[in-house]
C-alpha positions as CSV (number, residue, x, y, z in Angstrom):
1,X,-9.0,2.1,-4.6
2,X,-6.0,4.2,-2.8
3,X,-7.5,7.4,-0.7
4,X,-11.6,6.5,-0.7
5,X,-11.7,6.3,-4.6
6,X,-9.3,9.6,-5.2
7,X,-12.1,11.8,-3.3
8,X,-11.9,10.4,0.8
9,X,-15.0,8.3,0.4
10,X,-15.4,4.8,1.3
11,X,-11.9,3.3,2.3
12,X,-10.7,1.4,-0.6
13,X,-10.1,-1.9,1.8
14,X,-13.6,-2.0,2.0
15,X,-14.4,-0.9,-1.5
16,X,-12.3,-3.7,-2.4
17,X,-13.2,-6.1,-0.2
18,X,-17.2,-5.5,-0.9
19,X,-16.2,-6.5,-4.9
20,X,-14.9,-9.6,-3.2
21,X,-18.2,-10.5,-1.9
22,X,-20.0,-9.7,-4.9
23,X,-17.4,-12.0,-7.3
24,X,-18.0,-14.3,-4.6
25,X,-21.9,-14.4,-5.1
26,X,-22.6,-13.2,-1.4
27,X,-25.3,-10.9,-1.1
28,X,-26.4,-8.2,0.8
29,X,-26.1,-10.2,4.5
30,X,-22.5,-10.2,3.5
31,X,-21.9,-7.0,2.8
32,X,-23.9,-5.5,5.6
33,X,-22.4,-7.6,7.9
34,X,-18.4,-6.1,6.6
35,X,-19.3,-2.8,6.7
36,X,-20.4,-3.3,10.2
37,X,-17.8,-5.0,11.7
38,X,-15.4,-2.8,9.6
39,X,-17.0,-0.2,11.5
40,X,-17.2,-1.2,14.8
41,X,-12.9,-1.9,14.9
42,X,-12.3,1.7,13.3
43,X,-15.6,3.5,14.0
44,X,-15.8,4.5,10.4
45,X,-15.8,3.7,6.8
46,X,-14.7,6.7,5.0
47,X,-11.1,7.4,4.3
48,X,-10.9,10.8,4.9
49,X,-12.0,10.3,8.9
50,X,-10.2,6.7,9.2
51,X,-6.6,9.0,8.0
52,X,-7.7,11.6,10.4
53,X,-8.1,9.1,13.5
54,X,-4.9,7.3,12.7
55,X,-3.5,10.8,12.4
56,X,-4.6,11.6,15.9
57,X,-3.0,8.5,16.9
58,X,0.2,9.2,15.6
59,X,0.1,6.5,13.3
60,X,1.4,6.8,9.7
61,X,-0.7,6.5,6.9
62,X,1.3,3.7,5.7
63,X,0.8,1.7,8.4
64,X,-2.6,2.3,8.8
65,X,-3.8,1.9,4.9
66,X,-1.7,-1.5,5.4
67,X,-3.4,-2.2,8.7
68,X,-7.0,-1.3,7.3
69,X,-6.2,-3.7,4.5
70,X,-5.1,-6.5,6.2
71,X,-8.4,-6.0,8.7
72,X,-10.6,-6.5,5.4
73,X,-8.8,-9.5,4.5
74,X,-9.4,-10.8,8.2
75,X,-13.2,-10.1,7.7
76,X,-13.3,-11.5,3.9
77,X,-11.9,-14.5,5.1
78,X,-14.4,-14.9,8.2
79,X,-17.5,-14.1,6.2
80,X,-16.2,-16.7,2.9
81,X,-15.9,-19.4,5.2
């Protein structure tokens, strides 16, 4: 789900991890509750901005698509538990 979907939408970590939920038969509580935490660590969900804060940074894209994906699998794991 590289780049928000093609298009700078919704990061593709939390696209991704969102499906997780769903194959794991968590509901909307779930979900909700990703997005937000999601959002409070990066203060957004939408690739385009998340690329242009880690671009203000200094950080490299590769870092920080690695680092936004390894933050969803932090929250995945919290919320399956």
């Amino acid at each position: 789900f590289g780049s928000g979907m093609r298009h700078g939408s919704t990061c593709g970590a939390v696209t991704g991890a969102l499906m997780v939920l769903g194959l794991a038969g968590k509901g909307a509580d779930e979900a909700t509750a990703l997005m937000r935490r999601f959002r409070e660590k990066n203060q957004v969900l939408d690739c385009a901005n998340l690329l242009r804060l880690a671009k203000e940074r200094g950080e490299e894209r590769k870092c920080h698509c690695d680092r936004m994906v390894y933050e969803a699998v932090e929250l995945l794991e919290d919320l399956l538990k």
